[in-house]
Structures are given as C-alpha cells and as structure tokens.
HTML snippet that shows the backbone in 3Dmol.js (N, CA, C, O; Angstrom):
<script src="https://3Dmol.org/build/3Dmol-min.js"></script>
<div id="view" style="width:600px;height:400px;position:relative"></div>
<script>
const pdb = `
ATOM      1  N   UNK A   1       0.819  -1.185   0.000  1.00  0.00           N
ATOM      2  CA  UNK A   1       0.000   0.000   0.000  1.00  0.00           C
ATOM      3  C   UNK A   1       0.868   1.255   0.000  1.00  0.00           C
ATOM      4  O   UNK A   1       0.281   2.245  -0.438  1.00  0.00           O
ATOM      5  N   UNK A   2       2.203   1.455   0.413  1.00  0.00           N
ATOM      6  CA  UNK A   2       3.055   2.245   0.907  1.00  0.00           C
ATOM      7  C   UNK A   2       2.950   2.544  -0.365  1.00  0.00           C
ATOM      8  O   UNK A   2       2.214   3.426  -0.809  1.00  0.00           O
ATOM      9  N   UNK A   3       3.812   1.697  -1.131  1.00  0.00           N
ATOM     10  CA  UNK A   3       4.379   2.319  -2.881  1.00  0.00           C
ATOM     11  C   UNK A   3       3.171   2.222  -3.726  1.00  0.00           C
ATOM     12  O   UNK A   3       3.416   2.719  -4.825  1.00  0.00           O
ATOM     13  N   UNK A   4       1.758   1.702  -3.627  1.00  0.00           N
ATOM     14  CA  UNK A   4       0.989   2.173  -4.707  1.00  0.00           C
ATOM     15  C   UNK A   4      -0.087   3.217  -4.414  1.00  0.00           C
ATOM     16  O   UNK A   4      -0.971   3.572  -5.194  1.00  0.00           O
ATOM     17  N   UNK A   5       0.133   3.674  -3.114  1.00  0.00           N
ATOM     18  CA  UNK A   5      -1.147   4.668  -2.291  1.00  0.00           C
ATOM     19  C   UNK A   5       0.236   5.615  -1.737  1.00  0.00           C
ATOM     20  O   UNK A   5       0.640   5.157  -0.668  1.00  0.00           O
ATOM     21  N   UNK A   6       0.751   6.381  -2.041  1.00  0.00           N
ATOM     22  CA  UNK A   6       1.926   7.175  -1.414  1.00  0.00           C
ATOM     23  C   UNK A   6       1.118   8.030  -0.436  1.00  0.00           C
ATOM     24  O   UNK A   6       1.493   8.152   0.731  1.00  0.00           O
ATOM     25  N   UNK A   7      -0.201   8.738  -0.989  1.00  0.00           N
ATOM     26  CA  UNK A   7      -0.812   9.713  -0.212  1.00  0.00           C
ATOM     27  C   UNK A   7      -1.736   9.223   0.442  1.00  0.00           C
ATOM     28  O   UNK A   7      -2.895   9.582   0.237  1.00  0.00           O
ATOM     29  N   UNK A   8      -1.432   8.336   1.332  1.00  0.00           N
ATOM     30  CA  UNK A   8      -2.299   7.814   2.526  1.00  0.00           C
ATOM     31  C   UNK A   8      -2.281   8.700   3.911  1.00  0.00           C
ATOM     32  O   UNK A   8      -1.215   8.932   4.482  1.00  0.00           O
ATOM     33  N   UNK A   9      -3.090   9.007   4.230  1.00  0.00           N
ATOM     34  CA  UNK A   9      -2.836   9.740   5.733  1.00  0.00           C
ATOM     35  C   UNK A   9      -2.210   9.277   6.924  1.00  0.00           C
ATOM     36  O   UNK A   9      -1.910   9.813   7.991  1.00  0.00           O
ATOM     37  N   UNK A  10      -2.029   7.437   6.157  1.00  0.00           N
ATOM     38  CA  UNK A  10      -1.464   6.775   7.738  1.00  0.00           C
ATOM     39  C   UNK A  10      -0.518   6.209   7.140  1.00  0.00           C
ATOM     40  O   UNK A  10      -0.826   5.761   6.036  1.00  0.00           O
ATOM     41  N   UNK A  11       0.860   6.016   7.565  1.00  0.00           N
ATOM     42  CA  UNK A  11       1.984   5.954   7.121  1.00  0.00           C
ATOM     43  C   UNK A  11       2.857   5.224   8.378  1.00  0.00           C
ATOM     44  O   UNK A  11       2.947   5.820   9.451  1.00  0.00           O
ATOM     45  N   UNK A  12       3.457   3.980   8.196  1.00  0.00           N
ATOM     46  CA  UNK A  12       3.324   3.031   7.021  1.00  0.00           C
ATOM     47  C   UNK A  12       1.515   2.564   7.426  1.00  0.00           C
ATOM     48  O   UNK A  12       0.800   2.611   8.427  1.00  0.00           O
ATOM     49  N   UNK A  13       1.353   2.074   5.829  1.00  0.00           N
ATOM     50  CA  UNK A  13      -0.364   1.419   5.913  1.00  0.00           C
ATOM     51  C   UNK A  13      -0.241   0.113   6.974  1.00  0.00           C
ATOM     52  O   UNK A  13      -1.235   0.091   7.700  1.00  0.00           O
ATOM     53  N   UNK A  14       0.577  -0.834   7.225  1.00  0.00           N
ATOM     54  CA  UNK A  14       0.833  -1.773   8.220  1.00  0.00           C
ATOM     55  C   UNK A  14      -0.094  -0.653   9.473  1.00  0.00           C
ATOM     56  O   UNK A  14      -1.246  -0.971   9.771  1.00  0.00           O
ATOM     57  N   UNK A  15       0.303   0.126   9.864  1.00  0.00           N
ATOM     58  CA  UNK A  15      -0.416   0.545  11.090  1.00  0.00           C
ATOM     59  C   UNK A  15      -2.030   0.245  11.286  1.00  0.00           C
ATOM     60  O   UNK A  15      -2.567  -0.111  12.335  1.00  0.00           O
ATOM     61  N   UNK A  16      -2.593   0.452  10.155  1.00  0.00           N
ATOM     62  CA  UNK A  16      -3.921   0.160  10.090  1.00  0.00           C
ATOM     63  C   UNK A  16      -4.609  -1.013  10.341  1.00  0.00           C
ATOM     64  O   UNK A  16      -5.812  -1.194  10.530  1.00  0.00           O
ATOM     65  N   UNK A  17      -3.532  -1.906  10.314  1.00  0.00           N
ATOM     66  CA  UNK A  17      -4.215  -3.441  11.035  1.00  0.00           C
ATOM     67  C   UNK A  17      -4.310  -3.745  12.288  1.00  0.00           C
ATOM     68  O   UNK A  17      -3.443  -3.452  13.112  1.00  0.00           O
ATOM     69  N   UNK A  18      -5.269  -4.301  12.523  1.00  0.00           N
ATOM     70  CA  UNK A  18      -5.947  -4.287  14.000  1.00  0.00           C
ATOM     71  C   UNK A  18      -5.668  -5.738  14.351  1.00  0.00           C
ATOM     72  O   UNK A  18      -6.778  -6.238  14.169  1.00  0.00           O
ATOM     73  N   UNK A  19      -5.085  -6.453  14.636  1.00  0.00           N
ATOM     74  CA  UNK A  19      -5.367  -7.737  15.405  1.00  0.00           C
ATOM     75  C   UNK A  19      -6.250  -7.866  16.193  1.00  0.00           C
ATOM     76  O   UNK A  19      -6.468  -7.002  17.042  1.00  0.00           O
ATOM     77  N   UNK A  20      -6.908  -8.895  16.102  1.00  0.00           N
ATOM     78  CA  UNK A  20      -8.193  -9.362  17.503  1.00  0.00           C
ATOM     79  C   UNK A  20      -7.932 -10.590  17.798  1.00  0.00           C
ATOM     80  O   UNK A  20      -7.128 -11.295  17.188  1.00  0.00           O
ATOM     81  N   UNK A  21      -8.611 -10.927  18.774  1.00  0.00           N
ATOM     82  CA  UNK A  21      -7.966 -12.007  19.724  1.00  0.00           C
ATOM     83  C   UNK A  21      -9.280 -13.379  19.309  1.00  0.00           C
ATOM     84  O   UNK A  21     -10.493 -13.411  19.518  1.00  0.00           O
ATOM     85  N   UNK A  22      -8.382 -14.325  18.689  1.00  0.00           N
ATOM     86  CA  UNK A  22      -9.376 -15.951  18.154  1.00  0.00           C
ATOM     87  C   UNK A  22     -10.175 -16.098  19.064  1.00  0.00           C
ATOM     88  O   UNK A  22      -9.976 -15.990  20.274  1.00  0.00           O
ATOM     89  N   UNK A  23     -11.631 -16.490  18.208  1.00  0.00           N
ATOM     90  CA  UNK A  23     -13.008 -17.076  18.681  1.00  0.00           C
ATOM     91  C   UNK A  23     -12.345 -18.106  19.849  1.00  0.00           C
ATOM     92  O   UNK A  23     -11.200 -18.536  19.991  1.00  0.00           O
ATOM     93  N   UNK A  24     -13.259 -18.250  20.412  1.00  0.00           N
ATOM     94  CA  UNK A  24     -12.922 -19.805  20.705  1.00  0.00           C
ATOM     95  C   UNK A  24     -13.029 -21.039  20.005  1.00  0.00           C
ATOM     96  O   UNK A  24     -14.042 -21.052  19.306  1.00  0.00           O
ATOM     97  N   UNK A  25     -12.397 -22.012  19.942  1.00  0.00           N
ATOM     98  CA  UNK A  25     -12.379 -23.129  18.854  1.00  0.00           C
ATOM     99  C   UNK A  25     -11.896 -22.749  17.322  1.00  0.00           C
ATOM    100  O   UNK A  25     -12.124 -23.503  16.377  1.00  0.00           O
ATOM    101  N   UNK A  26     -11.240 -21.556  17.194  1.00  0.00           N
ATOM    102  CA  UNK A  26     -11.508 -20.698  15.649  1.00  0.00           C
ATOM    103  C   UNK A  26     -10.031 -21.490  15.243  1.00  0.00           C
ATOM    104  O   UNK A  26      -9.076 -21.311  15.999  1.00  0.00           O
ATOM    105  N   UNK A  27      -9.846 -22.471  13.892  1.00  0.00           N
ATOM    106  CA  UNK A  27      -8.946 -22.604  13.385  1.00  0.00           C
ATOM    107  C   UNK A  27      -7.486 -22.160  13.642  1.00  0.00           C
ATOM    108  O   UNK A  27      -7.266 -21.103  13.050  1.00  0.00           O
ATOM    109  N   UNK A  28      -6.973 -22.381  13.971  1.00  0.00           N
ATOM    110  CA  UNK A  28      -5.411 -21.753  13.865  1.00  0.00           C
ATOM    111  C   UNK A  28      -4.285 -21.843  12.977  1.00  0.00           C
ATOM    112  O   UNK A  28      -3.107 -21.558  13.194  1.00  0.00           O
ATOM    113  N   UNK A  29      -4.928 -22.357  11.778  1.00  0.00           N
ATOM    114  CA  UNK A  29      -4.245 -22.685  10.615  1.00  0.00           C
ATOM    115  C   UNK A  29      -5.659 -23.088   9.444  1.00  0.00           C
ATOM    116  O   UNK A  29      -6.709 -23.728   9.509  1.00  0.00           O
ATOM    117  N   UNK A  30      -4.710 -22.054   8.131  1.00  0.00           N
ATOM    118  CA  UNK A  30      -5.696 -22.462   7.219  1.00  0.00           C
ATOM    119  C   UNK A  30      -4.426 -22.640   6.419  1.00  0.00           C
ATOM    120  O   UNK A  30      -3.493 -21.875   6.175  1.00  0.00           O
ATOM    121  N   UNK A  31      -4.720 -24.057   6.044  1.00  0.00           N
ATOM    122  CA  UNK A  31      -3.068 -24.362   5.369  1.00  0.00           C
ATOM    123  C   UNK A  31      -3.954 -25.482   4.089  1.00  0.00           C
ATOM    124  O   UNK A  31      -4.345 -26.609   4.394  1.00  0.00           O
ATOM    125  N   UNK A  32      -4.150 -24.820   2.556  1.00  0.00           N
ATOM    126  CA  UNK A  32      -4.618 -25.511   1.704  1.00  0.00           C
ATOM    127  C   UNK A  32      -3.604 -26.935   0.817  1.00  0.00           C
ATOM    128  O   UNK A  32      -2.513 -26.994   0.250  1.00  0.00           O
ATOM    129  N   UNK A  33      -4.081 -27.350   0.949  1.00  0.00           N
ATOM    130  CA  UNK A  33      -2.600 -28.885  -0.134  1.00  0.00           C
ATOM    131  C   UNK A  33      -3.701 -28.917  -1.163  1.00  0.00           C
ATOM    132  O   UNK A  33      -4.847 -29.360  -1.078  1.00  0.00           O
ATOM    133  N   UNK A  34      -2.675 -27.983  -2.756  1.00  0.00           N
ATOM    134  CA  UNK A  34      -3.600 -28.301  -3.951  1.00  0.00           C
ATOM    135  C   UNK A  34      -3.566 -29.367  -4.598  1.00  0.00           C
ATOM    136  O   UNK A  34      -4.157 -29.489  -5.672  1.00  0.00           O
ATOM    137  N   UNK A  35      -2.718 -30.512  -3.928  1.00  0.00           N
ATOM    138  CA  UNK A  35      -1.817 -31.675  -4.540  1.00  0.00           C
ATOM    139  C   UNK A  35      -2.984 -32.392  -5.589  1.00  0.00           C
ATOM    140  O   UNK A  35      -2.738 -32.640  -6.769  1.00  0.00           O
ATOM    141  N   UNK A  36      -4.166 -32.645  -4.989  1.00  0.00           N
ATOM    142  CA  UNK A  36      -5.185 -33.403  -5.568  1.00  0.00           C
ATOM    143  C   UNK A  36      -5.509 -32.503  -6.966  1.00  0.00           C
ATOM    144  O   UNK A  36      -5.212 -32.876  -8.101  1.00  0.00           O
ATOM    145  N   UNK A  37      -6.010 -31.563  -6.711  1.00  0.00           N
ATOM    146  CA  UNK A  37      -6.292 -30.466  -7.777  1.00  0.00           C
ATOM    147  C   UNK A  37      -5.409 -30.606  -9.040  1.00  0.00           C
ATOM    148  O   UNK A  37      -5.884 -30.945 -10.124  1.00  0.00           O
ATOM    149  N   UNK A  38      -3.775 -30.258  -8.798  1.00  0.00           N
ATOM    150  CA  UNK A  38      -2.839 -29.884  -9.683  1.00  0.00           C
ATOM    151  C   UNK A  38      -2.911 -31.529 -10.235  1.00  0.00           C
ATOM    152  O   UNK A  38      -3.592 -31.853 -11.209  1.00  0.00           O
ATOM    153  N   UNK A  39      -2.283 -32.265  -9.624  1.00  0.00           N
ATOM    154  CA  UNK A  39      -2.684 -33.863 -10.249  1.00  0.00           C
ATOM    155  C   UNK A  39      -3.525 -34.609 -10.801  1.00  0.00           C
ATOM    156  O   UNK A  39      -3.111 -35.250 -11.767  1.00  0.00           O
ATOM    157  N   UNK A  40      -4.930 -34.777 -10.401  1.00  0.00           N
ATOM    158  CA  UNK A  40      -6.043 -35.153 -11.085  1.00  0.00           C
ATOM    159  C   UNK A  40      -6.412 -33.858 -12.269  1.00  0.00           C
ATOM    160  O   UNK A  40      -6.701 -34.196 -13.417  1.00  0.00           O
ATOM    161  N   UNK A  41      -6.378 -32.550 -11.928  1.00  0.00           N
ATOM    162  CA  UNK A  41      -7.159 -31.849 -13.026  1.00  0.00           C
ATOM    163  C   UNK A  41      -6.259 -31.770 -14.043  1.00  0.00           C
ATOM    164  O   UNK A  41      -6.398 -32.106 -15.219  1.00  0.00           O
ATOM    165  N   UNK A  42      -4.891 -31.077 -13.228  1.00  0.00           N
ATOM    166  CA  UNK A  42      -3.815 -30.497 -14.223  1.00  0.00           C
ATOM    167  C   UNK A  42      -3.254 -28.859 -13.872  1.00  0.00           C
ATOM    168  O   UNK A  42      -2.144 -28.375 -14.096  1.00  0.00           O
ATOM    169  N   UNK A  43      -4.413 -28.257 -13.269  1.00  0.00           N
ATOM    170  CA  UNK A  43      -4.725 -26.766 -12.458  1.00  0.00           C
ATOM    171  C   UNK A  43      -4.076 -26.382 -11.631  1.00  0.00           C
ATOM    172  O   UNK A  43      -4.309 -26.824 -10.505  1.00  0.00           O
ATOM    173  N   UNK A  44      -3.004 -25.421 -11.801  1.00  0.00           N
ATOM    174  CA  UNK A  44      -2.325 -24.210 -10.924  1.00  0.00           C
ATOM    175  C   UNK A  44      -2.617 -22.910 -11.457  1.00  0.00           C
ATOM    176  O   UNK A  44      -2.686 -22.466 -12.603  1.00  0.00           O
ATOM    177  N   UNK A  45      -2.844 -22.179  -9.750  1.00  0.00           N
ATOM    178  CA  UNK A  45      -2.710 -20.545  -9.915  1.00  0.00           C
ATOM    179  C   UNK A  45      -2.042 -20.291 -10.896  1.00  0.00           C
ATOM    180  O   UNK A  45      -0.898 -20.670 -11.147  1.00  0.00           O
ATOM    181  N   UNK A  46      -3.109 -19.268 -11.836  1.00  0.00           N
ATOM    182  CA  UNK A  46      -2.116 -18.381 -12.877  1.00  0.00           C
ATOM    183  C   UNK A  46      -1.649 -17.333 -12.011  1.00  0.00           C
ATOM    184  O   UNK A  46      -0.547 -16.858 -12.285  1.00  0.00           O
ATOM    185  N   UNK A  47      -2.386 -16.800 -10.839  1.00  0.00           N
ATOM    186  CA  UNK A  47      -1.341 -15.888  -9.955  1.00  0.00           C
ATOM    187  C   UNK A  47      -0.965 -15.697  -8.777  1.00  0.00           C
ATOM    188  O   UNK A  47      -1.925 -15.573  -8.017  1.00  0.00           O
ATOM    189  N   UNK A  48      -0.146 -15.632  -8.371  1.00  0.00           N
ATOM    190  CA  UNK A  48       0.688 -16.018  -6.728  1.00  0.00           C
ATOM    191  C   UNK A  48      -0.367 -14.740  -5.833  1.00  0.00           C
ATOM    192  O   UNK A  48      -1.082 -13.858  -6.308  1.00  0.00           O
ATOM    193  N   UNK A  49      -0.116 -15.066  -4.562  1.00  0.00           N
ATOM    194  CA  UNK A  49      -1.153 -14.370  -3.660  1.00  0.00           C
ATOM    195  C   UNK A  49      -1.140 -13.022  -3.714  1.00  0.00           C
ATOM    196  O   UNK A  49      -2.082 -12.232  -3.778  1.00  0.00           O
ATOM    197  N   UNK A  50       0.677 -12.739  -3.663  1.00  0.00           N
ATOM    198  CA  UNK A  50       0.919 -11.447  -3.867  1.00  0.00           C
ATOM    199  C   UNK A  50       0.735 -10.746  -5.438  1.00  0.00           C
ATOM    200  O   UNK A  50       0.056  -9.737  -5.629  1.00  0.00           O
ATOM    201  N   UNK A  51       1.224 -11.234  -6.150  1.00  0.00           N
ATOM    202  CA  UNK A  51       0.331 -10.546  -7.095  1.00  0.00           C
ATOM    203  C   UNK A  51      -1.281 -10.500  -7.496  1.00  0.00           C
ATOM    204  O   UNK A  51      -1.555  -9.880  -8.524  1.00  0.00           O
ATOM    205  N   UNK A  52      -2.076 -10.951  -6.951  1.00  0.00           N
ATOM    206  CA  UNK A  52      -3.445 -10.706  -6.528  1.00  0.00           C
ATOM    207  C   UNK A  52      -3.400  -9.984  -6.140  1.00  0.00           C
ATOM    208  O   UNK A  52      -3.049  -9.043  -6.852  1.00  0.00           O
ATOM    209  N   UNK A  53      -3.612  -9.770  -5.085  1.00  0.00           N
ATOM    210  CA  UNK A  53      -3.415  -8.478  -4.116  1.00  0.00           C
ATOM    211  C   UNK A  53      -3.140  -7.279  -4.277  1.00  0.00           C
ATOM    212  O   UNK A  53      -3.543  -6.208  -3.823  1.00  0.00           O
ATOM    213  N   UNK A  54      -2.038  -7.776  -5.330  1.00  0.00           N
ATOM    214  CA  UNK A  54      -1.349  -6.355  -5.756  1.00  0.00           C
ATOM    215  C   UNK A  54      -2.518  -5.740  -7.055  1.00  0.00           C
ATOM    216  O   UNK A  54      -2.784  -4.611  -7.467  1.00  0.00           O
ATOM    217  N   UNK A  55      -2.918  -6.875  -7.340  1.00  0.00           N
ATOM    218  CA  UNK A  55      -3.710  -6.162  -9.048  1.00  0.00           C
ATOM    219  C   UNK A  55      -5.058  -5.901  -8.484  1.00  0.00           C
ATOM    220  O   UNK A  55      -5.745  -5.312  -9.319  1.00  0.00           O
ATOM    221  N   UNK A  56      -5.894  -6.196  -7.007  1.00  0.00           N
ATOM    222  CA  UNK A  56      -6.550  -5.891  -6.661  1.00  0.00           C
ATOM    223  C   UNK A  56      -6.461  -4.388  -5.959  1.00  0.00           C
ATOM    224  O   UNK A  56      -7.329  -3.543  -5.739  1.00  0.00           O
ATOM    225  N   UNK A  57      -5.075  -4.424  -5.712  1.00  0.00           N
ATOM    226  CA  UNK A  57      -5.145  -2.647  -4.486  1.00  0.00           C
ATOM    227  C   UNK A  57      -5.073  -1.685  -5.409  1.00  0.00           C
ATOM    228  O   UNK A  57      -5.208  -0.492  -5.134  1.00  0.00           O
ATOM    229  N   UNK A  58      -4.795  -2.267  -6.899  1.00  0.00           N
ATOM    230  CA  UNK A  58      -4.732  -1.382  -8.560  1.00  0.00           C
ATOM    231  C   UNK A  58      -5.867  -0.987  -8.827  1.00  0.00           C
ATOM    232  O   UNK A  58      -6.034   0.197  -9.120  1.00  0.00           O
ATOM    233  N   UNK A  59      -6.848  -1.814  -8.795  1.00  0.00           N
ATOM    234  CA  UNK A  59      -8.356  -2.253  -9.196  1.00  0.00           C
ATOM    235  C   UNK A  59      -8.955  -1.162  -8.492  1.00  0.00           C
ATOM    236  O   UNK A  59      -9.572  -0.237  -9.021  1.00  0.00           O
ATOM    237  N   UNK A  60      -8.697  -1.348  -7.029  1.00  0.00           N
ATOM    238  CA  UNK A  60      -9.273  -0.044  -5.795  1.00  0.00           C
ATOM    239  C   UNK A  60      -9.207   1.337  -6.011  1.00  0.00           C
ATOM    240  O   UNK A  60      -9.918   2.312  -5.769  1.00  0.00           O
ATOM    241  N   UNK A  61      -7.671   1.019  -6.769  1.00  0.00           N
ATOM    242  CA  UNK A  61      -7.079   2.476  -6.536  1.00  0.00           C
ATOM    243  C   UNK A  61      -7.521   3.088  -8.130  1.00  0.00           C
ATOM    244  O   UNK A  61      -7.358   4.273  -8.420  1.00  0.00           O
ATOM    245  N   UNK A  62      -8.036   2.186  -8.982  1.00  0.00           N
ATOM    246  CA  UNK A  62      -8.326   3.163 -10.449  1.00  0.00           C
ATOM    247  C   UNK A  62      -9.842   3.132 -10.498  1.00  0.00           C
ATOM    248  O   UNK A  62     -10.382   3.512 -11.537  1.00  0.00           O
ATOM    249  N   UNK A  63     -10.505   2.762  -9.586  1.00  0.00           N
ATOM    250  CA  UNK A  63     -11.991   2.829  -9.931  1.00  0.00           C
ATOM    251  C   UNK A  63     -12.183   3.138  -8.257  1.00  0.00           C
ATOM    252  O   UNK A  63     -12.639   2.320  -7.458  1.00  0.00           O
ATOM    253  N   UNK A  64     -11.837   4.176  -8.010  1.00  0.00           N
ATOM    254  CA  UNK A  64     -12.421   5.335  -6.573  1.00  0.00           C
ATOM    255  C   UNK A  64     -13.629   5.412  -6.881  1.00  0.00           C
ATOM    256  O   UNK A  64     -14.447   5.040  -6.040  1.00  0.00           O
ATOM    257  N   UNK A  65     -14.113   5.938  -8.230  1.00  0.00           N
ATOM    258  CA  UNK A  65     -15.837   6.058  -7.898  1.00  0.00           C
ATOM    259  C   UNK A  65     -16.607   5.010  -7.483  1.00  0.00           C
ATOM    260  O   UNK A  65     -17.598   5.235  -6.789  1.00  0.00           O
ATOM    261  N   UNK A  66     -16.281   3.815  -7.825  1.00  0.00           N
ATOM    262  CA  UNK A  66     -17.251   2.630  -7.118  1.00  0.00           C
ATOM    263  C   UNK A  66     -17.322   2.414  -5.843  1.00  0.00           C
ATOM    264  O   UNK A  66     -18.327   2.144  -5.186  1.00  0.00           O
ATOM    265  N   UNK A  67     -15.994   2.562  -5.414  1.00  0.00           N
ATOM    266  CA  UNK A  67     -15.936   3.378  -3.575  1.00  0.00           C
ATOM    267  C   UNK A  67     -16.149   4.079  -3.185  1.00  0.00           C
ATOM    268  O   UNK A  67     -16.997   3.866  -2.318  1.00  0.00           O
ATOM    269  N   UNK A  68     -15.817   5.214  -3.283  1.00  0.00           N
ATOM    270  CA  UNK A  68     -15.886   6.439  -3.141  1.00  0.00           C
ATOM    271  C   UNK A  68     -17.649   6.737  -2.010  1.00  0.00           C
ATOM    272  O   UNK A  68     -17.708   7.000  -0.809  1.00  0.00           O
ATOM    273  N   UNK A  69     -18.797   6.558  -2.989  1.00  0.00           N
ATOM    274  CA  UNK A  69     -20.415   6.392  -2.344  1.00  0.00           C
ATOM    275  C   UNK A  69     -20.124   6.243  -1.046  1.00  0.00           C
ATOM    276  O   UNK A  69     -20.084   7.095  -0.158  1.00  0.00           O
ATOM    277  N   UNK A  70     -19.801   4.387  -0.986  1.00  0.00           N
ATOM    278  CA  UNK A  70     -19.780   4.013   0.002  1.00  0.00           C
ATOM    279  C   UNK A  70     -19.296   4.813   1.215  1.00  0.00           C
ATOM    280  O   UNK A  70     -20.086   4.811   2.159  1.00  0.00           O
ATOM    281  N   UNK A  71     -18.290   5.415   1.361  1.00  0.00           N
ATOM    282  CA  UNK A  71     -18.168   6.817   2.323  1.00  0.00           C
ATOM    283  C   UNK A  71     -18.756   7.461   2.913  1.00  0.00           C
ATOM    284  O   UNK A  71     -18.525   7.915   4.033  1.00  0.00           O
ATOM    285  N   UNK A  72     -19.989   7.662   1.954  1.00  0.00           N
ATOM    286  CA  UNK A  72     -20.937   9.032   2.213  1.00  0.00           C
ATOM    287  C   UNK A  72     -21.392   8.885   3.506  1.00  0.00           C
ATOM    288  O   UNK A  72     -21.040   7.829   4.032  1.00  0.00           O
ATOM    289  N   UNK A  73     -22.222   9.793   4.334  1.00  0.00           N
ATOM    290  CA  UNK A  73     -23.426   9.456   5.136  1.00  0.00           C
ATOM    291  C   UNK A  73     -23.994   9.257   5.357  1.00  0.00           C
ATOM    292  O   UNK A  73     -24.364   8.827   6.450  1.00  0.00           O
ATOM    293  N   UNK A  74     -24.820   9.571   3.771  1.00  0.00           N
ATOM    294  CA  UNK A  74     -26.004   8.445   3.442  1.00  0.00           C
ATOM    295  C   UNK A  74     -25.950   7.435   3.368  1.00  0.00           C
ATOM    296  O   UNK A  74     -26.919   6.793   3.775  1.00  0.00           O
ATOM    297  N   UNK A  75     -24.784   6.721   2.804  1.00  0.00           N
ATOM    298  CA  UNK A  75     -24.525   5.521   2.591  1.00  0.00           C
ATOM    299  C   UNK A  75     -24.448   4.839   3.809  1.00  0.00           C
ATOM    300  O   UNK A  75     -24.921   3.708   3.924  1.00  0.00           O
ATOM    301  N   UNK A  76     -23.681   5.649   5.087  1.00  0.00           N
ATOM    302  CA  UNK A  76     -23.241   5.129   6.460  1.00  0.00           C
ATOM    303  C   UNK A  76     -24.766   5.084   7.041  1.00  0.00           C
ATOM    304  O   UNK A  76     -24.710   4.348   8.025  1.00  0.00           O
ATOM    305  N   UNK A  77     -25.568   5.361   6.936  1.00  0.00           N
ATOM    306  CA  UNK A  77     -27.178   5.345   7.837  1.00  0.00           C
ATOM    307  C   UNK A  77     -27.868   4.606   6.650  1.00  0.00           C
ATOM    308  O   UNK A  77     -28.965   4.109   6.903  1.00  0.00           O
ATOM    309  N   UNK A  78     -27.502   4.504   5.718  1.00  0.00           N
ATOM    310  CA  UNK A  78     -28.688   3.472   5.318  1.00  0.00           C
ATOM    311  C   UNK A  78     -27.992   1.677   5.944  1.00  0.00           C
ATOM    312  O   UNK A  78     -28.569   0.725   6.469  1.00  0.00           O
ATOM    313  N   UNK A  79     -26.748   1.879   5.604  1.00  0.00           N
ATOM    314  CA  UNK A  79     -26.059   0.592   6.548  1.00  0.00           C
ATOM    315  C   UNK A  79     -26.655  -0.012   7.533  1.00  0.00           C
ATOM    316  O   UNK A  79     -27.187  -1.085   7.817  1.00  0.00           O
ATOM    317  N   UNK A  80     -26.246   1.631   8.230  1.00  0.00           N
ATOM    318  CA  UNK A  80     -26.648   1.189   9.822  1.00  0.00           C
ATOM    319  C   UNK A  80     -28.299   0.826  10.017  1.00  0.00           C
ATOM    320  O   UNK A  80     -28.712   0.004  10.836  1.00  0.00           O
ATOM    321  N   UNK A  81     -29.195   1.652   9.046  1.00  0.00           N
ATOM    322  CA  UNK A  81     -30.252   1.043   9.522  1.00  0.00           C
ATOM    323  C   UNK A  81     -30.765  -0.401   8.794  1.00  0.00           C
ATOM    324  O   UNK A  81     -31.783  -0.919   9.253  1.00  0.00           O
ATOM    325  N   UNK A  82     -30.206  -0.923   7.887  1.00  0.00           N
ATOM    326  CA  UNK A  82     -30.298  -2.185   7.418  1.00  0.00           C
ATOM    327  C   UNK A  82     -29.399  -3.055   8.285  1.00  0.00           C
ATOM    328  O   UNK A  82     -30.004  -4.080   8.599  1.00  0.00           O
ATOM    329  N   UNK A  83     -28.393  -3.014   8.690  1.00  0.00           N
ATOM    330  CA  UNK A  83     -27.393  -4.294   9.566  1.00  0.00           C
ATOM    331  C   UNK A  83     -27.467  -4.000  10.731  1.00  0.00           C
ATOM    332  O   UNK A  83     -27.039  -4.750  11.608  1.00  0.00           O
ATOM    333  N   UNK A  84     -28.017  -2.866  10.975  1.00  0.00           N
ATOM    334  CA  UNK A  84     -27.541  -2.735  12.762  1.00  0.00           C
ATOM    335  C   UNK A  84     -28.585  -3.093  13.638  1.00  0.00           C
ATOM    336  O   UNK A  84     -28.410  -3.054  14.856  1.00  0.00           O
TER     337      UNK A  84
END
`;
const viewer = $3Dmol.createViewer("view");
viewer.addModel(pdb, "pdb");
viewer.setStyle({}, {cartoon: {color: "spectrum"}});
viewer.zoomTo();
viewer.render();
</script>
C-alpha cells in the first residue's frame, strides 16, 4: 500500500491493522494442499497471492468512484439502519 497509495494519511499502511484475539475453537491454521487439484485436473494458480493483491489494491485504486459512495453518510445510515 506504501508504494501504490503514497498519499495515505497513515503511514506506514501496516499501522492500520488491528489484530483481535481468536473465537474460541476458531482454526489456527488455514493451510490448503492443492496436490489433488494440480494432479487429477492439471490446475495451478495463474497468480501467486501477492500478485493478486497487488492487481486488486490497482483495481481499488483506479476505480475510486465505485468506492468512493460508500463513504458518504447516506450511505453510512442506510447501513446502519439495514445491519444494525
């Protein structure tokens, strides 16, 4: 986020993550084996996690107007009165 959002107000973006403390019983590993997949089908990722990620924070960052709404106040009270 650092090098593709330079003008973030929070610096480094790492700060913005919140850790919370596991459910009880909540997994402590999500560890996938595609072994079956890649062998029986033939099928591997055309793209590694990090480049996902990366072409997604692209995606965010060139189409602001589809976000952007979501911001509003209106948007924040119609939320709240539908989920809350």
């Amino acid at each position: 986020m650092d090098e593709l959002a330079p003008d973030l107000p929070v610096r480094p973006a790492e700060k913005l993550i919140t850790f919370v403390k596991d459910r009880p019983g909540h997994d402590r590993r999500y560890a996938i084996d595609a072994t079956k997949i890649k062998t029986e089908l033939g099928w591997t990722p055309a793209q590694t996690l990090e480049g996902g990620l990366r072409e997604t924070i692209e995606w965010y960052l060139s189409h602001q107007d589809w976000w952007q709404p979501l911001l509003s106040g209106e948007y924040q009270e119609y939320y709240r009165r539908v989920y809350a």
